[in-house]
Every structure is written in C-alpha cells, then in structure tokens.
C-alpha positions in Angstrom: 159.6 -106.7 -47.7 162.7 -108.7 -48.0 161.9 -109.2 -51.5 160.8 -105.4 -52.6 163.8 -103.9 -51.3 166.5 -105.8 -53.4 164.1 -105.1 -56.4 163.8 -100.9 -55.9 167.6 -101.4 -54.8 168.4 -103.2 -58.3 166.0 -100.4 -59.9 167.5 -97.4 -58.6 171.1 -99.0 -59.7 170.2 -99.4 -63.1 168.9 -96.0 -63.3 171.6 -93.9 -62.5 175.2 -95.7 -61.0 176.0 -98.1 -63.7 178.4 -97.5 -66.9 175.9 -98.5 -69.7 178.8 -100.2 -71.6 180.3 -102.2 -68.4 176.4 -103.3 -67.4 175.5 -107.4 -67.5 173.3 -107.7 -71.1 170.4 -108.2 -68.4 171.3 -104.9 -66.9 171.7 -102.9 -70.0 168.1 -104.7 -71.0 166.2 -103.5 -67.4 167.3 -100.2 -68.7 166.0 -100.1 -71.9 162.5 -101.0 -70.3 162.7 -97.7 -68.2 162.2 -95.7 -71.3 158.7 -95.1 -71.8 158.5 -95.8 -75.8 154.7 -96.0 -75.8 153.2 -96.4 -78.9 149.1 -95.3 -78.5 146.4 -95.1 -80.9 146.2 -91.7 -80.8 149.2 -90.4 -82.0 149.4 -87.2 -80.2 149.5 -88.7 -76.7 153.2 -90.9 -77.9 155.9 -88.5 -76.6 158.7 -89.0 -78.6 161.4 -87.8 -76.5 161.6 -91.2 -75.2 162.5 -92.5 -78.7 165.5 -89.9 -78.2 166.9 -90.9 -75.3 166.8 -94.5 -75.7 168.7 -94.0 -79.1 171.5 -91.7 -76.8 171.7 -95.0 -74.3 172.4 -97.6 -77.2 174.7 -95.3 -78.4 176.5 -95.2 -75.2 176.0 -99.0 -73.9 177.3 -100.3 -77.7 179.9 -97.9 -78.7 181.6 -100.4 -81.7 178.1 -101.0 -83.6 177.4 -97.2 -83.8 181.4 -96.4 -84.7 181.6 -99.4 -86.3 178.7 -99.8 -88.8 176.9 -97.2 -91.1 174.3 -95.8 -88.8 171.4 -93.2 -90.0 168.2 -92.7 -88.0 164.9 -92.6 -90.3 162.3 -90.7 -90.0 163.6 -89.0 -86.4 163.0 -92.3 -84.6 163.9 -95.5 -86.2 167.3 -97.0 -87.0 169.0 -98.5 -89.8 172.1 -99.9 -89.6 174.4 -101.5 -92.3 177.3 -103.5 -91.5 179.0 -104.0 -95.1 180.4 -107.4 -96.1 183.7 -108.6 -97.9 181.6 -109.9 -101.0 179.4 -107.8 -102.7 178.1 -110.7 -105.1 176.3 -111.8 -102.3 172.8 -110.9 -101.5 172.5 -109.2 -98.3 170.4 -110.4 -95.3 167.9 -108.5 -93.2 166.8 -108.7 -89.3 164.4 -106.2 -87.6 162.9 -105.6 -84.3 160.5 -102.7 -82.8 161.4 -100.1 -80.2 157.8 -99.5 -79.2 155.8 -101.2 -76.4 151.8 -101.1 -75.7 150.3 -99.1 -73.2 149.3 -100.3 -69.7 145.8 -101.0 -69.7 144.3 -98.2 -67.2 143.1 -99.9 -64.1 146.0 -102.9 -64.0 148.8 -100.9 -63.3 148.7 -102.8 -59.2 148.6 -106.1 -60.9 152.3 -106.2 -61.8 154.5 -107.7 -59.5 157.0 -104.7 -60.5 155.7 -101.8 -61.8 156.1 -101.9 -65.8 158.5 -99.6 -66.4 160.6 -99.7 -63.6 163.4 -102.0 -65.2 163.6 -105.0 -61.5 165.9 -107.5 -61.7 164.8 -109.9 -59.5 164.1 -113.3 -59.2 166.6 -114.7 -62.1 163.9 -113.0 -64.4 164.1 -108.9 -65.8 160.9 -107.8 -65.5 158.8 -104.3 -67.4 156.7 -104.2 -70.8 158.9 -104.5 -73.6 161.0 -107.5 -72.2 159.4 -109.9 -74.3 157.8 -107.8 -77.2 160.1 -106.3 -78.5 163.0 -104.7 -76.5 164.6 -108.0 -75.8 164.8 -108.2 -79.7 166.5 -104.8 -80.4 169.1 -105.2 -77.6 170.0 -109.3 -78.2 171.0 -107.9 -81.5 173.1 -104.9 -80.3 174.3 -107.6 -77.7 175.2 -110.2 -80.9 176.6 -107.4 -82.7 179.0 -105.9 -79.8 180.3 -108.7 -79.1 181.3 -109.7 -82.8 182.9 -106.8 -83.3 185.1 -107.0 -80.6 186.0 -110.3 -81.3 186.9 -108.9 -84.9 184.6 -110.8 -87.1 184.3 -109.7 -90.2 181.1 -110.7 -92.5 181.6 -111.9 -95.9 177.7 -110.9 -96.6 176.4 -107.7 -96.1 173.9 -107.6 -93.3 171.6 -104.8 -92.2 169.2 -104.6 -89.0 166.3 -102.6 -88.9 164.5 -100.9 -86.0 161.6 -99.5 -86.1 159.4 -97.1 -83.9 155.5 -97.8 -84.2 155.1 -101.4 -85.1 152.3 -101.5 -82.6 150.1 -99.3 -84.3 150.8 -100.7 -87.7 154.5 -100.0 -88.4 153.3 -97.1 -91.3 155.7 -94.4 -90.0 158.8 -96.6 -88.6 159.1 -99.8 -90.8 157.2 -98.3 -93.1 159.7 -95.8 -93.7 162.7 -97.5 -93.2 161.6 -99.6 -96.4 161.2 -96.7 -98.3 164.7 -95.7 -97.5 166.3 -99.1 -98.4 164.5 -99.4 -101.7 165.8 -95.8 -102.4 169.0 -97.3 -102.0 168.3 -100.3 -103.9 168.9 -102.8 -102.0 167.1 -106.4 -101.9 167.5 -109.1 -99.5 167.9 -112.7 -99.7 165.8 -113.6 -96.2 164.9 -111.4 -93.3 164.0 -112.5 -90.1 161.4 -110.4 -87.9 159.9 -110.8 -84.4 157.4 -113.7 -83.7 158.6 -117.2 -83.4 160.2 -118.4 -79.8 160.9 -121.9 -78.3 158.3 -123.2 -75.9 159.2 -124.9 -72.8 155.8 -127.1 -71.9 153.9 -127.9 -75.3 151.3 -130.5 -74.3 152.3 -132.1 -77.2 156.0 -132.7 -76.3 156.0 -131.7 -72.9 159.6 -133.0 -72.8 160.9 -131.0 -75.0 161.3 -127.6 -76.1 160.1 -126.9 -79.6 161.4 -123.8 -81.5 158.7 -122.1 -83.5 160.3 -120.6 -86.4 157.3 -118.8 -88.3 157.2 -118.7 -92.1 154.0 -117.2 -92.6 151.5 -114.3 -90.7 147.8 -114.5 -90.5 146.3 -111.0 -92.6 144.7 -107.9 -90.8 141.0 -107.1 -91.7 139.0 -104.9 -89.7 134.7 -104.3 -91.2 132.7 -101.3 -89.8 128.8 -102.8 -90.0 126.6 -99.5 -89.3 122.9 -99.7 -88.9 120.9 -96.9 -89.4 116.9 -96.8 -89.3 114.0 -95.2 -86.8 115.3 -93.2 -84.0 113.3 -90.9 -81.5 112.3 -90.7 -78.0 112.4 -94.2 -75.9 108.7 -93.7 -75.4 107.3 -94.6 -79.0 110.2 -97.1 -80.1 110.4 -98.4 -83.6 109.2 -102.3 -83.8 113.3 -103.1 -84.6 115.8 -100.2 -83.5 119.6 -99.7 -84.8 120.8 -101.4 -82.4 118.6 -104.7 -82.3 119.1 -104.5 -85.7 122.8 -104.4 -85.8 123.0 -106.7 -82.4 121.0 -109.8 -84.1 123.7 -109.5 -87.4 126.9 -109.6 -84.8 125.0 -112.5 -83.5 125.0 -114.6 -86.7 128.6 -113.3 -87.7 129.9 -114.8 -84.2 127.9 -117.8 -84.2 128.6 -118.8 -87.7 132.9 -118.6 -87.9 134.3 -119.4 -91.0 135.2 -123.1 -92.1 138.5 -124.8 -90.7 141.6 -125.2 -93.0 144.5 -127.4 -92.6 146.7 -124.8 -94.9 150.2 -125.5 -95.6 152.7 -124.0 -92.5 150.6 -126.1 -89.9 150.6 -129.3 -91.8 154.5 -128.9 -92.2 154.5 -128.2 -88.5 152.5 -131.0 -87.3 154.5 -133.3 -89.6 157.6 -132.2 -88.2 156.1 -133.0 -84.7 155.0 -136.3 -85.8 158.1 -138.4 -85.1 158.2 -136.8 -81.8 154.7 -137.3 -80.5 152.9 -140.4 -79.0 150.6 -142.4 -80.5 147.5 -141.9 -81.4 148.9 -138.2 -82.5 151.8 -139.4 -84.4 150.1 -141.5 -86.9 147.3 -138.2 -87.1 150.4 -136.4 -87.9 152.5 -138.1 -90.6 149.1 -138.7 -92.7 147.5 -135.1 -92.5 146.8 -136.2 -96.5 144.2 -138.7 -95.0 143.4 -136.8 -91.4 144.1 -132.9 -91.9 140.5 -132.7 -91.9 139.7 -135.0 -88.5 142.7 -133.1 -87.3 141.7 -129.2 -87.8 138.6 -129.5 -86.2 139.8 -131.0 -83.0 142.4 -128.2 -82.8 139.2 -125.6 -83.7 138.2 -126.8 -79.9 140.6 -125.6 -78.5 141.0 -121.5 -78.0 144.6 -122.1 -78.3 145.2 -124.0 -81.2 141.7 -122.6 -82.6 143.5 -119.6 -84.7 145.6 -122.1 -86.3 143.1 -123.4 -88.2 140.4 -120.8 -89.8 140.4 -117.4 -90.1 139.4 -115.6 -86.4 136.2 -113.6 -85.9 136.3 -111.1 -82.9 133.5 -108.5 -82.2 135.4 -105.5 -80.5 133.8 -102.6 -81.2 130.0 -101.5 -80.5 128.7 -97.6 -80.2 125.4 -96.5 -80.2 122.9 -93.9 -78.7 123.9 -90.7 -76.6 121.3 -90.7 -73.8 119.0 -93.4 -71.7 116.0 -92.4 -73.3 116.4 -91.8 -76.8 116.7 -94.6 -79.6 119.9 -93.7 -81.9 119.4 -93.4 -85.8 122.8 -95.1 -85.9 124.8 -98.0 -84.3 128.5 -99.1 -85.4 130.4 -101.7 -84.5 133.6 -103.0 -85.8 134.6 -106.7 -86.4 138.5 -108.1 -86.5 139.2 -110.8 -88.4 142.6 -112.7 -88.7 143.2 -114.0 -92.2 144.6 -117.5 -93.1 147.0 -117.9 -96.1 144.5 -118.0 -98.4 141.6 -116.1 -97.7 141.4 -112.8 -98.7 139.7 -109.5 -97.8 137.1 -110.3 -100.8 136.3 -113.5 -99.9 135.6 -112.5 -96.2 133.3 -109.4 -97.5 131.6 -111.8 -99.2 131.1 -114.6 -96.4 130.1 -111.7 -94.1 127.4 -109.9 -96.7 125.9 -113.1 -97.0 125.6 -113.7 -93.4 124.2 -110.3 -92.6 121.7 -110.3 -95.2 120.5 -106.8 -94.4 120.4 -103.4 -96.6 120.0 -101.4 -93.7 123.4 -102.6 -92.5 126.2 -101.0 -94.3 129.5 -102.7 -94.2 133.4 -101.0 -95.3 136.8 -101.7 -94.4 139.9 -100.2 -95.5 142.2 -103.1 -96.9 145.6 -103.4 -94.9 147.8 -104.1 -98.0 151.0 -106.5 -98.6 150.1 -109.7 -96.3 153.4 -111.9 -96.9 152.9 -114.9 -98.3 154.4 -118.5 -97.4 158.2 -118.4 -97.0 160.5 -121.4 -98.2 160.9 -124.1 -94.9 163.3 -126.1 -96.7 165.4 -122.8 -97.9 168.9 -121.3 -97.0 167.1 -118.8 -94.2 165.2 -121.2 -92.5 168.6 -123.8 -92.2 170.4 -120.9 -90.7 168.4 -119.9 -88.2 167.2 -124.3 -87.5 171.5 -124.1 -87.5 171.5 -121.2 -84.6 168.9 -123.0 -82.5 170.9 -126.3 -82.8 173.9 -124.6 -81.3 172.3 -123.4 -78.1 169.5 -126.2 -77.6 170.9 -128.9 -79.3 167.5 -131.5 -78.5 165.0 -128.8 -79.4 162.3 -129.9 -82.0 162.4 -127.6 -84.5 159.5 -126.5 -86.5 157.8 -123.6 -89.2 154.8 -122.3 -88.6 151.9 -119.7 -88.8 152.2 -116.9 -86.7 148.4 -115.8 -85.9 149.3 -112.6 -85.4 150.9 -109.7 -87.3 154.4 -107.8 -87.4 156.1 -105.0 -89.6 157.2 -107.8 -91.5 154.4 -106.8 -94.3 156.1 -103.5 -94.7 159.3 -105.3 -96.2 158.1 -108.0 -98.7 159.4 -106.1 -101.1 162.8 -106.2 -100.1 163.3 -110.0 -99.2 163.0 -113.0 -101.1 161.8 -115.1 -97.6 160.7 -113.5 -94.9 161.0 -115.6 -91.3 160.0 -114.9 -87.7 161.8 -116.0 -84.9 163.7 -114.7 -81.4 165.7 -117.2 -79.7 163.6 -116.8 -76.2 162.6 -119.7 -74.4 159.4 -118.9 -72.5 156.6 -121.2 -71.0 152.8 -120.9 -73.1 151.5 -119.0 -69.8 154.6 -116.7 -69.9 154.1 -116.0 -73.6 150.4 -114.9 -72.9 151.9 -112.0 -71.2 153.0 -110.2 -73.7 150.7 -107.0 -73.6 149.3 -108.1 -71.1 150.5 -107.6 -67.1 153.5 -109.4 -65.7 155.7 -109.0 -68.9 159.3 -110.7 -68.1 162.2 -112.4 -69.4 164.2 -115.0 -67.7 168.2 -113.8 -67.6 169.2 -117.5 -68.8 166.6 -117.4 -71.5 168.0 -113.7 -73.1 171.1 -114.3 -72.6 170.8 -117.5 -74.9 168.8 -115.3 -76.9 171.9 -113.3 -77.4 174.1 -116.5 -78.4 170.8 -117.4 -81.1 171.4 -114.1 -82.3 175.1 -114.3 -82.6 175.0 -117.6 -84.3 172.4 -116.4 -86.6 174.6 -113.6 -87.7 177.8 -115.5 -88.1 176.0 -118.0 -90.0 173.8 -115.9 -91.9 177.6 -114.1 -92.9 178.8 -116.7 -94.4 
C-alpha cells in the first residue's frame, strides 16, 4: 500500500494541479502518456480526439517552440515544425518522432505494475505505453528545443522536426503526409534522424560498458498470403489431403527451412567497432570478419537475439480456416512476415518461398511495402554529429552503427534526406528494451532527462 498511494497521488497531480509549462520534463512526459493516442488496425476504432488534446498540452507546456517556430499541423493530426536558420546555403537537417502508441493486448491490462495510461511517477522511473516508443521522443525534442530557445540560440542551419500520427500502422497517413507537404515545399535534407537506436546498459559483449546503437540501416517489410483451396464437404467423407493439411505441411517447410545467414555490411561495421573493446577469442573474430563473417553469422543465427541480425526473419502469424467442427473448408489462408536484410528483396523472397512450397494448389500474393532505405554513410557528417552528442553526455560509451531489425516512418522520407539515421539518446537495459509494446513500458527519469541533453547537443551541433 505504501507504495500505490504515492503512485495514484503522483497520478492524480499530473492530471489536473500542475502548470504544464512549470512541470519537471518527467512530469510534463507522465502527462503526455495519459493521452490515449492509440493507433489500431482498424482504423475506425482510433479516436482522434486524443491527437487533439495532446497537440493543445504541447502547446501549452512549450509555449516558445509553437510562438517561436513556423508551426502547421498536417493532415488534422501530425506536426511540422520549421525553425529557420541564419544561412540558407546550408542544407537543412531533419528529426522525427511518432505520437502514436500500440494497443494493450486484451487480457494483460493486470500485468502492469501501473496501469498504462495512467502517467506514475514512481520509483525514479515514469511509467505508461508510449514512454519508450515513441512519446519520450516527441517530448525530449520539445524539451531540447524549449530550452534553446530560451537560452537564445539561434541556428545557422535550418532545422525541421516532424511528428507524425500513425507510424504504428505504417505511417501512410502521418509521415506519409508530412512528406508530401515538405516535398511541396521543396525542401531536401542533408541527414534525418528517426526513432530506433538507444544505448544499452548490459551487452553481454561489453557488459562494462554502455554501447550506443546508432542505426544506419532498417530491415524491409514483406508480408505473403499462401491460400490453399481444394475438396471441402462434410467431416464425414474427408478428402485424402484437406486445405488445411495441405497449407499446414507448406508452413511447415517455410519455417523449417529459413533463409541463409549473411554478414551484410551495418553489422560487420558494428562488430568491428566492438572489436577493440571485446575479449579475446571475440576480438580477433571481430577485426577479421573478411576471414570469420561466415563462422561468425551463424553463431549469432543461434541465438533468438542476435538471430535477426543476420538473415532475413520468417514468422508464421496468421492461420484461418473452416467455419464449423464438422465441415472440411474449401479454403485455408495464412499469412507469413518476413524481415528483409539489405539486400534481399521482395522478388528474391517470392522466389525462395515458391520453390519451397512447391504446390499449384497453394496460391501465394503480397502487396509490396515500397521505399526500404538503403545503407546510410557511418563515416558521414550525420552520423559524427550525433557519435559528437553521445560523447558529451556518456563520454566512455562504445559507439557503434547498426541494423535496426525492425521498421519506422523513416521509409516515408528517403526522398527528402541524403542519410537517414536512427537513434534516441535513452539508456535502457536489453530486458527493459523488450518492453516496448509489450507490458511494463517505462523510462528511467535519469535516462530521459539525458535524453533531453542528447537531444540538445544533437541540435546545437547539427546547427552548426
């Protein structure tokens, strides 16, 4: 009890006492969880009155950014915000975030130390959905920002943040959009820098020492619908091999046979930046991936958590079939997700998976999920700045590129940006970061609020 009542006490203050712009950055954060931005599947069950009133509280908690800086809202429910520079010769920079969380999963809501969108403080930690992906990156901005401005910095680049409202369910309608607008206006970036990368506290690797994940590259999105059709009827008189063996025993040979492991070029860079930092055997596996990348991929391909890393992902999600107990369906479906290294393409995996099936009665589509990014520049001017920002508030971090495995609204913008980089300055533990959309979402206070001070630095230097 002694520890609930501070909590709903802390929740209830939040919620109605506090003036937004004289709250803690924590504070202002545990409100912006309270708002239910909900992105679902189904697009009729998102109310997007939320969207509203958490746009009226940033407003309100960081008055100087929208007096300050151009502000127009695109497409009812994402922002875009310009903040004009003293020299227009140079090209401007981009950094986005999403306002929109993931459901609850029905059935977990009493798993949650705190329910999810009640905004607790408690513990040194802020705790609802939304405090790692991605509200925590839309308000250490505003934070960076605020503070800037009242400190009367004035950017010799132009730089322009972008906020979108649906990135969960692909980003069409908020990022989407809000590229649309910016290439109506012409303007082209030299680097962005999106959601993803973090520093992680206990790498098994370098359990001494945080390493900062700045990712350069995304896996791509591919999603096959296989559908079986054949014999149906009554359960009575079955067909020798029904829809759904017949589907079941392809799945079986998809999952059992996953594609090849790769060594492709953001892991090797991030394993050979690791290398003079590791033990030995590791660091000599490390700094001659030309000789070992091979030896090397397949022992991370062991592990579930460095698996991804290494060869595109095969996950069976989906399966429907038959509408009663005792009659055999005419039709299964099932739908299989696959995570795309740099590389590999939605023709090549067709292809691999056609083969594999070996079965006209199985009919296999997708719709392709255009504009993967490619491989950003790790030795460029975007990645130094934000190395430069991470350097400033953990000077010992390692700091390395790497492949994101899974995907942001960063596709939507490739064709604004030269580079595109993913990285929030969050310092999270790997079975903190597993959280996110899942149950027990939090953020340490310490680790935001040098979040904030990445942010600032990243800004300031990215000004220059």
């Amino acid at each position: 009890m002694s520890r609930i009542v501070p909590a709903v006490f802390t929740a209830l203050l939040i919620g109605s006492a506090i003036n937004h712009a004289a709250a803690t950055p924590a504070e202002r954060l545990a409100k912006a969880i309270q708002f239910e931005t909900i992105s679902y599947q189904d697009r009729s069950q998102i109310d997007l009155e939320e969207f509203r009133r958490l746009h009226a509280f940033l407003r309100e908690s960081f008055p100087r950014v929208f007096t300050q800086l151009e502000v127009e809202t695109v497409n009812d429910h994402s922002l875009l915000l310009r903040w004009p520079g003293s020299d227009s010769d140079l090209k401007p920079v981009l950094f986005t975030a999403h306002m929109d969380v993931v459901p609850i999963e029905p059935g977990t809501e009493d798993d949650w130390d705190h329910p999810p969108f009640a905004g607790v403080i408690a513990d040194g930690r802020i705790y609802g959905r939304g405090t790692l992906d991605d509200k925590q990156g839309v308000l250490g901005n505003l934070e960076a920002l605020e503070s800037l401005l009242a400190e009367g910095f004035v950017p010799a680049r132009t730089l322009v943040f972008a906020f979108g409202h649906d990135e969960e369910i692909s980003g069409l309608e908020g990022a989407g959009k809000l590229a649309e607008r910016m290439l109506e206006k012409g303007w082209h970036f030299a680097w962005m820098v999106d959601e993803g990368g973090m520093l992680i506290s206990d790498n098994p690797l370098l359990p001494d020492k945080d390493v900062a994940i700045i990712n350069v590259a995304e896996k791509g999105y591919l999603t096959l619908t296989l559908v079986a059709t054949g014999e149906g009827g009554h359960s009575s008189r079955p067909p020798k091999t029904s829809t759904i063996g017949r589907l079941s025993a392809a799945l079986e040979r998809i999952e059992n046979n996953p594609f090849p492991t790769q060594m492709v070029g953001p892991v090797a860079a991030m394993l050979e930046r690791m290398g003079p930092h590791v033990e030995q055997p590791n660091r000599f596996f490390f700094e001659n991936l030309w000789l070992t990348g091979g030896v090397v991929a397949d022992r991370m391909s062991e592990d579930p958590m460095t698996n991804s890393f290494v060869r595109t992902t095969t996950a069976l999600t989906m399966f429907n079939a038959g509408v009663k107990e005792n009659v055999v369906p005419q039709r299964a479906e099932a739908k299989v997700n696959f995570r795309l290294l740099p590389g590999d393409t939605p023709e090549t995996v067709v292809s691999y998976i056609t083969e594999l099936v070996n079965d006209p009665q199985i009919e296999i589509s997708y719709e392709r999920w255009d504009k993967v990014p490619g491989v950003s520049d790790y030795n460029g001017g975007g990645f130094a700045v934000i190395s430069d920002a991470i350097s400033a508030v953990y000077p010992d971090a390692v700091i390395v590129p790497s492949l994101l495995v899974a995907t942001t609204d960063t596709r939507h913008y490739i064709d604004l940006t030269d580079d595109q980089y993913r990285f929030q300055g969050i310092r999270v533990a790997s079975s903190q970061a597993a959280s996110v959309h899942g149950t027990n979402e939090y953020i340490a206070i310490e680790s935001y609020e040098n979040s904030i001070e990445i942010a600032r630095q990243m800004i300031m230097l990215a000004a220059r």
